[in-house]
Jmol script that loads the backbone (N, CA, C; Angstrom):
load data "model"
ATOM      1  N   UNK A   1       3.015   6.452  -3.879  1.00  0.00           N
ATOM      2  CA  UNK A   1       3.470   7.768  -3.478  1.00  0.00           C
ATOM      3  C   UNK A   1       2.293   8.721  -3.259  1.00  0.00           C
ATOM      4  N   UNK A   2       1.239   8.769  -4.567  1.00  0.00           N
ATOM      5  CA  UNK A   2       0.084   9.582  -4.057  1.00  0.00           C
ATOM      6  C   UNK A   2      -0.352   9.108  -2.704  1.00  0.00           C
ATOM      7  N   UNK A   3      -1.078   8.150  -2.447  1.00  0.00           N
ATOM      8  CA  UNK A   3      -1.404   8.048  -1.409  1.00  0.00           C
ATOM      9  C   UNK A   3      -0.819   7.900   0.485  1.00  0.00           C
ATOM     10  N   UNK A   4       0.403   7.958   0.086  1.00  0.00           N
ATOM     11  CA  UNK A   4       1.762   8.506   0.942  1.00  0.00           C
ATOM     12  C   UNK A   4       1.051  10.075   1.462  1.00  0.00           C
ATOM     13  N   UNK A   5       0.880  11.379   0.037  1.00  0.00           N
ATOM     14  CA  UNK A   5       0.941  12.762   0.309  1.00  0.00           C
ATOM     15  C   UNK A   5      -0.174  12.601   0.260  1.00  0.00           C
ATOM     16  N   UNK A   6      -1.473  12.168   0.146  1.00  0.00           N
ATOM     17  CA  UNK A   6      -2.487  12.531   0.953  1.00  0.00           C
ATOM     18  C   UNK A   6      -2.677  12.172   1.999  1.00  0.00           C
ATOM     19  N   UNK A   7      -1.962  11.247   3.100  1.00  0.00           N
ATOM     20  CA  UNK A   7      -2.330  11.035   4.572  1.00  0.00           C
ATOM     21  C   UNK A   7      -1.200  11.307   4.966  1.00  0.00           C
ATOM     22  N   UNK A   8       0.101  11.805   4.498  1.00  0.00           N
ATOM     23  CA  UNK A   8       0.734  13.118   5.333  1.00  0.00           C
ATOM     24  C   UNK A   8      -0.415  14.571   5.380  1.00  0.00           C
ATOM     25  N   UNK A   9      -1.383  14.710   4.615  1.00  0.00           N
ATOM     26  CA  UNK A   9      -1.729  16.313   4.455  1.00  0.00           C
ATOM     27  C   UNK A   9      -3.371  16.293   4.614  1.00  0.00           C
ATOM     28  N   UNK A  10      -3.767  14.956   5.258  1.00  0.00           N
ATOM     29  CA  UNK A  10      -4.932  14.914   5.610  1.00  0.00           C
ATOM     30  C   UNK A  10      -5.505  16.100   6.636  1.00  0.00           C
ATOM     31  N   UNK A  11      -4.775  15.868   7.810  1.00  0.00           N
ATOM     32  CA  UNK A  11      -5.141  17.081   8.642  1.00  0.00           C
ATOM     33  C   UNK A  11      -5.706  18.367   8.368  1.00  0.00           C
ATOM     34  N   UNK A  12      -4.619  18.631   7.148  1.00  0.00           N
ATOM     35  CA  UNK A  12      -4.870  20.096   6.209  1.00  0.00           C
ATOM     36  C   UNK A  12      -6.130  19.965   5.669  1.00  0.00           C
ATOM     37  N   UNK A  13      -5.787  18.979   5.107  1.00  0.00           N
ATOM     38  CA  UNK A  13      -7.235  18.293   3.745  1.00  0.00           C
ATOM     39  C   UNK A  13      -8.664  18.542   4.519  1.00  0.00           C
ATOM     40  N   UNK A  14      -8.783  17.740   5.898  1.00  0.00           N
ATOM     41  CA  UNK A  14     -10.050  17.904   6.595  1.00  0.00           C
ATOM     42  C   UNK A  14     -10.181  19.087   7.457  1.00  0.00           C
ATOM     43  N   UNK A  15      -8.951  20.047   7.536  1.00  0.00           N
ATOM     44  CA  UNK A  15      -9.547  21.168   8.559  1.00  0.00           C
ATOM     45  C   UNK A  15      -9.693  22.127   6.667  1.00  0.00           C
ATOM     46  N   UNK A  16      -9.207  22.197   5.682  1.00  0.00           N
ATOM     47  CA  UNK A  16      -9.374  23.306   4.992  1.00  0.00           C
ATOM     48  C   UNK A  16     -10.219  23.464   3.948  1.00  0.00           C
ATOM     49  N   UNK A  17     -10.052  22.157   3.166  1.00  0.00           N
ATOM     50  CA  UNK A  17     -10.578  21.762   1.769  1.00  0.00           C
ATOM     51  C   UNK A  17     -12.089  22.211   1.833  1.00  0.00           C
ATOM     52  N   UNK A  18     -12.862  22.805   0.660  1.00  0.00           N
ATOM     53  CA  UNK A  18     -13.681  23.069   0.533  1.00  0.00           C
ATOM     54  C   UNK A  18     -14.371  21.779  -0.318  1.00  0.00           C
ATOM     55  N   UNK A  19     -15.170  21.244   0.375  1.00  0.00           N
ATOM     56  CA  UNK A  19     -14.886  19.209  -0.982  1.00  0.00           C
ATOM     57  C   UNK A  19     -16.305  19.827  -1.452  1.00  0.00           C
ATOM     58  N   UNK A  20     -17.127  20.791  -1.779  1.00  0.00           N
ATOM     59  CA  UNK A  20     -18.305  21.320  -2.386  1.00  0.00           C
ATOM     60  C   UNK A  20     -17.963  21.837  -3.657  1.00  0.00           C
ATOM     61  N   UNK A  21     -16.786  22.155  -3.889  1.00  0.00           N
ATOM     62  CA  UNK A  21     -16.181  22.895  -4.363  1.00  0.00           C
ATOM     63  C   UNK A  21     -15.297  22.188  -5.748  1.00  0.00           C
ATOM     64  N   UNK A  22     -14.551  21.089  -4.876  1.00  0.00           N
ATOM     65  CA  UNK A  22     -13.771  20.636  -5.595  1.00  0.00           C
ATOM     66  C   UNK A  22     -14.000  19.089  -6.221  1.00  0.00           C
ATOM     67  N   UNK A  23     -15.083  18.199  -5.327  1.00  0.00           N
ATOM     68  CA  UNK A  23     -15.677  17.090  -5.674  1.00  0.00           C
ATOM     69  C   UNK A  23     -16.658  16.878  -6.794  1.00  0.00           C
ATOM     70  N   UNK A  24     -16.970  18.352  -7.548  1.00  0.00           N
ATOM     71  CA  UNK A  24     -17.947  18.314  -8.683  1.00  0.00           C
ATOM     72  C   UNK A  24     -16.837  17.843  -9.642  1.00  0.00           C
ATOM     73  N   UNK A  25     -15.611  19.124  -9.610  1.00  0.00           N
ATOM     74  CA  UNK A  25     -14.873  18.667 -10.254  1.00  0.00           C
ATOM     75  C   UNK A  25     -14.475  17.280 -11.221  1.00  0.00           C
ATOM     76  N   UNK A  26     -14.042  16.232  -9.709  1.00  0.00           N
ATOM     77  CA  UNK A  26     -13.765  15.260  -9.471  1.00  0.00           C
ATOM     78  C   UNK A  26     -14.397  13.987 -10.422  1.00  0.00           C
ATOM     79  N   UNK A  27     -15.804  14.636  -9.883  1.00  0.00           N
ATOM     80  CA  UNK A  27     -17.038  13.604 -10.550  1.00  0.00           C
ATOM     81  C   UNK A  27     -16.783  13.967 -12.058  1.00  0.00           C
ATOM     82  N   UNK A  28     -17.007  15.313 -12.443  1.00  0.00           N
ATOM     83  CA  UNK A  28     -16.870  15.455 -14.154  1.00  0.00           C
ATOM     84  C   UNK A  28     -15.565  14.623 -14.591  1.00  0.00           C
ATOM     85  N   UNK A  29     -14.905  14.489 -13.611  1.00  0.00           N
ATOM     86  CA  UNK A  29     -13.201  13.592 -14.610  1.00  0.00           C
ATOM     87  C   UNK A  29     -13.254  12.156 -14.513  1.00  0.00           C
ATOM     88  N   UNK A  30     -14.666  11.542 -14.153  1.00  0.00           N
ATOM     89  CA  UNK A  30     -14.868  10.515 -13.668  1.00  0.00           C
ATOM     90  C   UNK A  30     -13.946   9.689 -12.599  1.00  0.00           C
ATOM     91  N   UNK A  31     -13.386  10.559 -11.779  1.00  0.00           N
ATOM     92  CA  UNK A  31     -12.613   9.953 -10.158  1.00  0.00           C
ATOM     93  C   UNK A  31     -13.686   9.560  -9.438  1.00  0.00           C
ATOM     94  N   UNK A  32     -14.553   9.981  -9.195  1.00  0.00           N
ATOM     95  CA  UNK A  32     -15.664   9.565  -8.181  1.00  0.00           C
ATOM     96  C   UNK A  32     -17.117   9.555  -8.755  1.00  0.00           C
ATOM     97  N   UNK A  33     -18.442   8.755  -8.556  1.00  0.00           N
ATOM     98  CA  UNK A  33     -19.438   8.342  -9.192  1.00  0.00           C
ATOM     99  C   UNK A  33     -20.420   9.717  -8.501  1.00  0.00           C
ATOM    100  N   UNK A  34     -21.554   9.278  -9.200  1.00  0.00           N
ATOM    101  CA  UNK A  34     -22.809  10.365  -8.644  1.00  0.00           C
ATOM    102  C   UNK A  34     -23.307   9.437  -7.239  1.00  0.00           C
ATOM    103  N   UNK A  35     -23.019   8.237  -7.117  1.00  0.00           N
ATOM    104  CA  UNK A  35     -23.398   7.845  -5.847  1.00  0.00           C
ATOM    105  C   UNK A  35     -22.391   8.558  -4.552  1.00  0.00           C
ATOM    106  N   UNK A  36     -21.446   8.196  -4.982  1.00  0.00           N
ATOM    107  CA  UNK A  36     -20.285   8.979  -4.016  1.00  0.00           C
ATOM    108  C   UNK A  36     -20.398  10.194  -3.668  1.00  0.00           C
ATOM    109  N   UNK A  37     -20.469  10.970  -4.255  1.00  0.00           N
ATOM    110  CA  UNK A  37     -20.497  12.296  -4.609  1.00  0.00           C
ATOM    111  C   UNK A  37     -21.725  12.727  -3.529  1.00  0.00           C
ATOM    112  N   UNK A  38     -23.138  12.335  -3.637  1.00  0.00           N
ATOM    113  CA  UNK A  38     -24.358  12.449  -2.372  1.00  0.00           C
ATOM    114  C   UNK A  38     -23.560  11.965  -1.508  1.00  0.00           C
ATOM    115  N   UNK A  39     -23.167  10.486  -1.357  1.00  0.00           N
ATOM    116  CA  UNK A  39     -22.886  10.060   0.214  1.00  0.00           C
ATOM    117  C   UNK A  39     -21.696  11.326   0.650  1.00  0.00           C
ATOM    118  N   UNK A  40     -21.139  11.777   0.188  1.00  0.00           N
ATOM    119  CA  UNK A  40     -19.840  12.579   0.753  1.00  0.00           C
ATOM    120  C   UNK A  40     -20.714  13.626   1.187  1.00  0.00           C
ATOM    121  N   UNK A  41     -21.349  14.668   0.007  1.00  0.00           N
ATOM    122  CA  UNK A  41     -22.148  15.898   0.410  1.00  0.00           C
ATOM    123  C   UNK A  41     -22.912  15.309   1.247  1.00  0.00           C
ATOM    124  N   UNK A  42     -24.079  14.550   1.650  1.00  0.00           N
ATOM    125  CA  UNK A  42     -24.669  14.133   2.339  1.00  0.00           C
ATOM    126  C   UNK A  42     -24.627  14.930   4.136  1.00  0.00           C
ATOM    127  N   UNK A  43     -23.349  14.863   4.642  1.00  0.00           N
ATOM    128  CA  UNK A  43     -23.107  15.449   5.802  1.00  0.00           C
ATOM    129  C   UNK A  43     -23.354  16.719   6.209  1.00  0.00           C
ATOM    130  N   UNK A  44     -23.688  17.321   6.799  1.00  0.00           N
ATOM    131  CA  UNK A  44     -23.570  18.280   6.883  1.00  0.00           C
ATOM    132  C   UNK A  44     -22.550  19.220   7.665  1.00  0.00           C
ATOM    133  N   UNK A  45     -21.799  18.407   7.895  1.00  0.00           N
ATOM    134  CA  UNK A  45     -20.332  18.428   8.441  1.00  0.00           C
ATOM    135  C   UNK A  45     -19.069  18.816   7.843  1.00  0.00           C
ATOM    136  N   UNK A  46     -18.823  19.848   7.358  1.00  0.00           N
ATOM    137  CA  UNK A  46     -18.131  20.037   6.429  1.00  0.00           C
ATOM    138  C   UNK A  46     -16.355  19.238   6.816  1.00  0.00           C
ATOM    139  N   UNK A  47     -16.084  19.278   8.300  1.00  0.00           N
ATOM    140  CA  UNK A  47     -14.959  18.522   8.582  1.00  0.00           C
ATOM    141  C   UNK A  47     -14.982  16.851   8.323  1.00  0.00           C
ATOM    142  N   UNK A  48     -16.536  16.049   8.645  1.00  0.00           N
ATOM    143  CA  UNK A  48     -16.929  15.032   8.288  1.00  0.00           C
ATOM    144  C   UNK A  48     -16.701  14.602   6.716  1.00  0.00           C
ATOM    145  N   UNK A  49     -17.122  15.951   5.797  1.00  0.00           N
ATOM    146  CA  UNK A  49     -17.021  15.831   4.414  1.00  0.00           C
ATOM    147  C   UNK A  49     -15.755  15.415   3.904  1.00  0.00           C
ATOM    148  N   UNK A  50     -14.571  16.212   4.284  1.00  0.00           N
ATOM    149  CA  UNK A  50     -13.502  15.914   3.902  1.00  0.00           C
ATOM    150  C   UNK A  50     -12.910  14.870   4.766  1.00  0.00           C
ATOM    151  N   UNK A  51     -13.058  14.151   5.460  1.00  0.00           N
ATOM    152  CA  UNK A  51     -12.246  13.209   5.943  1.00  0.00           C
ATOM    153  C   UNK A  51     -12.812  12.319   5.004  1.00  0.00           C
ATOM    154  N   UNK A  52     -14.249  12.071   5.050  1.00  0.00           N
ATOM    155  CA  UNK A  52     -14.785  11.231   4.054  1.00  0.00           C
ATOM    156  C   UNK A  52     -14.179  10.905   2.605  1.00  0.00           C
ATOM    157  N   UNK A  53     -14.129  12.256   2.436  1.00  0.00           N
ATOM    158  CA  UNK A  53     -13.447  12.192   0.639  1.00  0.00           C
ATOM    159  C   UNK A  53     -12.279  11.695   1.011  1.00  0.00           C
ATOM    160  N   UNK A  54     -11.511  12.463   1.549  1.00  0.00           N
ATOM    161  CA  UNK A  54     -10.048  11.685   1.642  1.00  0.00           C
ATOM    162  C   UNK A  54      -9.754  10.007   1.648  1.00  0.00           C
ATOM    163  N   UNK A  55     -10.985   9.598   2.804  1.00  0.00           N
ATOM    164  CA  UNK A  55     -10.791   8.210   3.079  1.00  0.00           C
ATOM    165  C   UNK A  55     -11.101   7.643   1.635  1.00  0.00           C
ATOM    166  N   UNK A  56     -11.851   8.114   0.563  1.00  0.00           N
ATOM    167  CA  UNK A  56     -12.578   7.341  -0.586  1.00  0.00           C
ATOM    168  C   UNK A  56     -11.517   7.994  -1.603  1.00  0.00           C
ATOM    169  N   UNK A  57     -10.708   9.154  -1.689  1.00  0.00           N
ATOM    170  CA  UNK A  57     -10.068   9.273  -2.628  1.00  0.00           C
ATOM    171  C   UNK A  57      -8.591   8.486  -2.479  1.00  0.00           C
ATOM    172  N   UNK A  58      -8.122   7.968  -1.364  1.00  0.00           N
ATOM    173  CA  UNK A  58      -7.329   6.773  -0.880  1.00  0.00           C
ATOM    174  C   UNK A  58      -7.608   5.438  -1.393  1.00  0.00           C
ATOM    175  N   UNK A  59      -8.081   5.150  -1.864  1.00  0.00           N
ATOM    176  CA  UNK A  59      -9.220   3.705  -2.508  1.00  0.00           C
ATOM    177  C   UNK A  59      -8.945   4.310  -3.956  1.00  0.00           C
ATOM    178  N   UNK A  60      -8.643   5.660  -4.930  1.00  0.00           N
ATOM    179  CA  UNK A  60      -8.926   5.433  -5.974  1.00  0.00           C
ATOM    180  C   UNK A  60      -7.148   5.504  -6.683  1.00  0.00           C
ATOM    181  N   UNK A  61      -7.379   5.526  -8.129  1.00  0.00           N
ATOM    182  CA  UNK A  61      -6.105   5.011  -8.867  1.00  0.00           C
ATOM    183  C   UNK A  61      -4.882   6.240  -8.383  1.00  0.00           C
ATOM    184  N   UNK A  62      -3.742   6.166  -8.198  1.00  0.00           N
ATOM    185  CA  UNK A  62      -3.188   7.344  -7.902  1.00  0.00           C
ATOM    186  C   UNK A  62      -3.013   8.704  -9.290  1.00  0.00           C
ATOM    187  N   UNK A  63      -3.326   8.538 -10.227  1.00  0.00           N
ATOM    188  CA  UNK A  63      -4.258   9.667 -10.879  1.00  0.00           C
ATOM    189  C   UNK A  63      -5.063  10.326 -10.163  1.00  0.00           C
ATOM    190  N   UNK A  64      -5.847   9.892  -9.451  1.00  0.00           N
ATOM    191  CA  UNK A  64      -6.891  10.549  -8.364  1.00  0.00           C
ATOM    192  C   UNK A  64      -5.856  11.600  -7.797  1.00  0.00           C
ATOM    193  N   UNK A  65      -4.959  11.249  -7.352  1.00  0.00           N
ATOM    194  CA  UNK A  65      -4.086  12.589  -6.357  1.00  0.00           C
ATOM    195  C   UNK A  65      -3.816  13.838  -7.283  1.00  0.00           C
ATOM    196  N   UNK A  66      -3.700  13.238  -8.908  1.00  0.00           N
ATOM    197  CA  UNK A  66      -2.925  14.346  -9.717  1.00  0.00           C
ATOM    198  C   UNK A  66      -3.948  15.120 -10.062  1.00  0.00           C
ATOM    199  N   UNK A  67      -5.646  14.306 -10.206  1.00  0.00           N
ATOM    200  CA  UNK A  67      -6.400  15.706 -10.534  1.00  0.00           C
ATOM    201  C   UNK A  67      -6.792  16.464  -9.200  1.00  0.00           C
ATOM    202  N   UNK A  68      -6.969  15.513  -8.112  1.00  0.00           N
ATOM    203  CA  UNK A  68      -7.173  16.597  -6.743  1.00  0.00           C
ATOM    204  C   UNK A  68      -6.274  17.997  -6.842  1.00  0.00           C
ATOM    205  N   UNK A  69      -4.790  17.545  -7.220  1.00  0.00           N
ATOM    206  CA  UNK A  69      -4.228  18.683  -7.154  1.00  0.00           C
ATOM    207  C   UNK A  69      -4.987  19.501  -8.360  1.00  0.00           C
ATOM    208  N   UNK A  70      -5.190  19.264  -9.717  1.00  0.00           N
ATOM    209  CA  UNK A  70      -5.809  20.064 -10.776  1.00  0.00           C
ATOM    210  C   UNK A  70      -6.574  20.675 -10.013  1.00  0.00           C
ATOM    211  N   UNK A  71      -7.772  20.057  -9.560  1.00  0.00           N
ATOM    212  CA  UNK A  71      -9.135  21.123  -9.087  1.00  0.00           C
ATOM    213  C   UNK A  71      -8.419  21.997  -7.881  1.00  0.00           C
ATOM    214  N   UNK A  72      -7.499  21.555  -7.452  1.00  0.00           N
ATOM    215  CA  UNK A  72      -7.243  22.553  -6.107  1.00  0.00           C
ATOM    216  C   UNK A  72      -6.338  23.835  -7.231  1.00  0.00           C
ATOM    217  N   UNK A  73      -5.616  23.698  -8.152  1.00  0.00           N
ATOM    218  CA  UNK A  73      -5.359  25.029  -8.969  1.00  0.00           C
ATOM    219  C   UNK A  73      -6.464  25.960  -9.087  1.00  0.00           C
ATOM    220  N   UNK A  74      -7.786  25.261  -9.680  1.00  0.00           N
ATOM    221  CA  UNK A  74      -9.243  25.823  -9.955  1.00  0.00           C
ATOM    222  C   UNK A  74      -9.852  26.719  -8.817  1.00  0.00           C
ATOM    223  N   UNK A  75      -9.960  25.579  -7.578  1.00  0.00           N
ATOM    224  CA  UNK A  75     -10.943  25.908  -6.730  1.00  0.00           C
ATOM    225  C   UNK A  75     -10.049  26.973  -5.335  1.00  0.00           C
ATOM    226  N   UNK A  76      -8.908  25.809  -4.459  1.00  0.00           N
ATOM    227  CA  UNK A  76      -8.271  26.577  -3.897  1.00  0.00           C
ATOM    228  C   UNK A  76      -6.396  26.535  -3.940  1.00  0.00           C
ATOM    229  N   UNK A  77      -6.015  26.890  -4.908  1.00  0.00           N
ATOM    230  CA  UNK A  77      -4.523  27.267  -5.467  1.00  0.00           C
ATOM    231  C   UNK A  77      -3.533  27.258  -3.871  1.00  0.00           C
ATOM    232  N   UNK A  78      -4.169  28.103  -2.905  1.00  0.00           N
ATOM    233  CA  UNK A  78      -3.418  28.278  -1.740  1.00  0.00           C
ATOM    234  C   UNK A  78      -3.512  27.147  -0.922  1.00  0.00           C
ATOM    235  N   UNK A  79      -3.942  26.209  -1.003  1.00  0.00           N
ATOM    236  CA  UNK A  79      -4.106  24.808  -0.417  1.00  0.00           C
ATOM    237  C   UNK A  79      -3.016  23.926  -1.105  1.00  0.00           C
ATOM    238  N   UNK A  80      -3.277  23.748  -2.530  1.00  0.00           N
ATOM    239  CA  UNK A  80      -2.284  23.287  -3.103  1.00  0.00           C
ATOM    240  C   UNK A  80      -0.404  23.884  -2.880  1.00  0.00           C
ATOM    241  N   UNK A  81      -0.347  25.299  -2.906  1.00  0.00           N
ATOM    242  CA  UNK A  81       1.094  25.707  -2.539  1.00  0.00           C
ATOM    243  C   UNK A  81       1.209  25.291  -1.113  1.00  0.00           C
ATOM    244  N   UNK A  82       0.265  25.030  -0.291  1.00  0.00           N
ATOM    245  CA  UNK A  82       1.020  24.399   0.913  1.00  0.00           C
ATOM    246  C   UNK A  82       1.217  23.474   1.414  1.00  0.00           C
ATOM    247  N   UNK A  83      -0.078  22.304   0.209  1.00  0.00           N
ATOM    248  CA  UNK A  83       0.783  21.505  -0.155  1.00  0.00           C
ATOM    249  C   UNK A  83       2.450  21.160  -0.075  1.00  0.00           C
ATOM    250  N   UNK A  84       2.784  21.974  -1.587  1.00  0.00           N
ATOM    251  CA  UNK A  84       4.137  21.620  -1.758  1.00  0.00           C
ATOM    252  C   UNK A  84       4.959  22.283  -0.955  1.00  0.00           C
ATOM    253  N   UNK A  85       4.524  23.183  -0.336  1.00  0.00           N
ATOM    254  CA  UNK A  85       5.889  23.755   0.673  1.00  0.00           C
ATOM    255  C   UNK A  85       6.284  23.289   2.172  1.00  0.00           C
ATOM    256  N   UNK A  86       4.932  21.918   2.494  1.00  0.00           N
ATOM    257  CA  UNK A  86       5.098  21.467   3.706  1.00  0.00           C
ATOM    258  C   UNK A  86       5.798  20.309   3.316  1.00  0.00           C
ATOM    259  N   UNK A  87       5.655  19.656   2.210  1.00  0.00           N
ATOM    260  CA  UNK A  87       5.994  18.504   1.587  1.00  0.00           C
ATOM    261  C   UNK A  87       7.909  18.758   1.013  1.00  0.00           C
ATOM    262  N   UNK A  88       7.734  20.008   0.921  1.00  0.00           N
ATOM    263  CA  UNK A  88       9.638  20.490   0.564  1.00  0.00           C
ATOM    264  C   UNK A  88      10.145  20.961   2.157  1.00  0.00           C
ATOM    265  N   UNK A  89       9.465  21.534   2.739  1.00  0.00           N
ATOM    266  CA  UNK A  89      10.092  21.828   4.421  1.00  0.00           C
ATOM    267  C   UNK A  89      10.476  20.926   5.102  1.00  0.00           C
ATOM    268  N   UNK A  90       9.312  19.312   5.276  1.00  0.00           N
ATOM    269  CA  UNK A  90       9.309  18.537   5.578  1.00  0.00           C
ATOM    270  C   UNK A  90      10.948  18.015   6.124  1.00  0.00           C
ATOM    271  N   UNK A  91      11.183  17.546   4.945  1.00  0.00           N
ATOM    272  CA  UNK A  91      12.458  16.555   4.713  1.00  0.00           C
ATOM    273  C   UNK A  91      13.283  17.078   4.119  1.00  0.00           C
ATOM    274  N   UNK A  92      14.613  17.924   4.508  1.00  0.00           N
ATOM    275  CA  UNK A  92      15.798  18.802   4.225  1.00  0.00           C
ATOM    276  C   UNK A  92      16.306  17.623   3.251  1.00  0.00           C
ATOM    277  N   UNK A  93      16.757  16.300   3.359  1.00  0.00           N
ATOM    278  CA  UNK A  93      17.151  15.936   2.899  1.00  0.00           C
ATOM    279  C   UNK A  93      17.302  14.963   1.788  1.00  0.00           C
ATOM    280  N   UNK A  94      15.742  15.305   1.621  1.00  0.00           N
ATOM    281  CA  UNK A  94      15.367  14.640  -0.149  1.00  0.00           C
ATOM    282  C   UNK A  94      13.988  15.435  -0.430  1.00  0.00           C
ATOM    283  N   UNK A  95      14.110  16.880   0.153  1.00  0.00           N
ATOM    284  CA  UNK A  95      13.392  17.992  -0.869  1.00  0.00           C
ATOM    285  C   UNK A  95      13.382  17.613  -1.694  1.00  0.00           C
ATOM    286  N   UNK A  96      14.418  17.847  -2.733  1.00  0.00           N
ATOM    287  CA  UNK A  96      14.422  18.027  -4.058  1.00  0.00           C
ATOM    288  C   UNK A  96      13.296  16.855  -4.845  1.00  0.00           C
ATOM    289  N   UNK A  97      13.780  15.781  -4.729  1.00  0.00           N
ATOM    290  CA  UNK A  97      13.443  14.116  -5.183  1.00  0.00           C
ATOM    291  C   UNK A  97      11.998  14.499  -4.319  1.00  0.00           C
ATOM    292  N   UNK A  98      11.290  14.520  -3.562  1.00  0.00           N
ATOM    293  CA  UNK A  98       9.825  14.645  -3.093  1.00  0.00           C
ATOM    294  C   UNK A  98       9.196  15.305  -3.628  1.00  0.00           C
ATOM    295  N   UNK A  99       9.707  16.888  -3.872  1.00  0.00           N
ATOM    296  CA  UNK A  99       9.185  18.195  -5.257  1.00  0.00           C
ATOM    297  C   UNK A  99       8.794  17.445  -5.968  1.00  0.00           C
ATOM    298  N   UNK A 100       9.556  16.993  -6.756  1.00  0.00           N
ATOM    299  CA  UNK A 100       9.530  16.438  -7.530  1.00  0.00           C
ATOM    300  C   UNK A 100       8.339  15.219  -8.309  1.00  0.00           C
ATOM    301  N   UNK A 101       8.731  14.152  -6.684  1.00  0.00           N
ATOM    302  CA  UNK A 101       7.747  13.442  -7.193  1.00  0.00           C
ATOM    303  C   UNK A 101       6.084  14.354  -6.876  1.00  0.00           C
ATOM    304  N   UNK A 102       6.131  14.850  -5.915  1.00  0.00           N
ATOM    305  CA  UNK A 102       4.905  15.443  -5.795  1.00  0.00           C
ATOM    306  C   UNK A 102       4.463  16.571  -7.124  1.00  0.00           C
ATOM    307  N   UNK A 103       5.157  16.999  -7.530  1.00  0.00           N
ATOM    308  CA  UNK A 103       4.763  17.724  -8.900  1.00  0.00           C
ATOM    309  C   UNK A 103       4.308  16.637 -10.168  1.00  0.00           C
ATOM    310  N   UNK A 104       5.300  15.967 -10.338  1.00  0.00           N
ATOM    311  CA  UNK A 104       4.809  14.956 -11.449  1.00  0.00           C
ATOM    312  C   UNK A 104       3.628  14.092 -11.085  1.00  0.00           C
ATOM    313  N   UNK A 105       3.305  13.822  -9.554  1.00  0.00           N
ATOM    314  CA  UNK A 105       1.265  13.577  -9.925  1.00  0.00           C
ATOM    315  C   UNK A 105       0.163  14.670 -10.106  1.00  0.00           C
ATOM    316  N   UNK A 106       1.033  15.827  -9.712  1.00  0.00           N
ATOM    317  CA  UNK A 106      -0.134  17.330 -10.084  1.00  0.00           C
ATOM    318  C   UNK A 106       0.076  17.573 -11.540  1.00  0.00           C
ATOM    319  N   UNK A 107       0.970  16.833 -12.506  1.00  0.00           N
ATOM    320  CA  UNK A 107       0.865  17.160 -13.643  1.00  0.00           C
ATOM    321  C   UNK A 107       0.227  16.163 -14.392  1.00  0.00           C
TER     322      UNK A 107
END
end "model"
wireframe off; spacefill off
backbone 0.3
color backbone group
């Protein structure tokens, strides 16, 4: 399922995410290594950056999705609510059950 709602919200992920921001994070919760962490910053592409992360945070345990959402409370909160409100707009007809599951990996 995590990895379901991050390549529905990639688009978002690589035009918005600040991954300077939120990939230190990441590294302190041990989701991603200090090697990773250069190769991602490495770019100087900040749209390059986040597709990157995305593609490597797709590869990790789906815990990975629940702290992305944590650091996005931290770093950018308004990324995360639109998150969940494209993810409840989406599909009229299993809102509820998607909320849902999408809340219980941000927790």
């Amino acid at each position: 399922m995590a990895r379901k709602l991050l390549w529905k919200h990639k688009a978002v992920i690589v035009n918005e995410l600040d991954v300077t921001r939120v990939l230190p994070i990441l590294v302190r919760r041990g989701m991603f290594n200090g090697v990773e962490e250069r190769e991602i910053l490495s770019s100087p592409d900040a749209r390059f950056r986040a597709d990157l992360f995305v593609d490597r945070l797709s590869t990790k345990s789906p815990d990975a999705f629940g702290q992305l959402c944590r650091a996005l409370e931290l770093t950018q909160p308004n990324l995360l609510t639109r998150f969940l409100m494209q993810s409840t707009l989406s599909d009229e007809s299993g809102k509820l059950h998607f909320l849902m599951q999408l809340l219980s990996n941000c927790m």
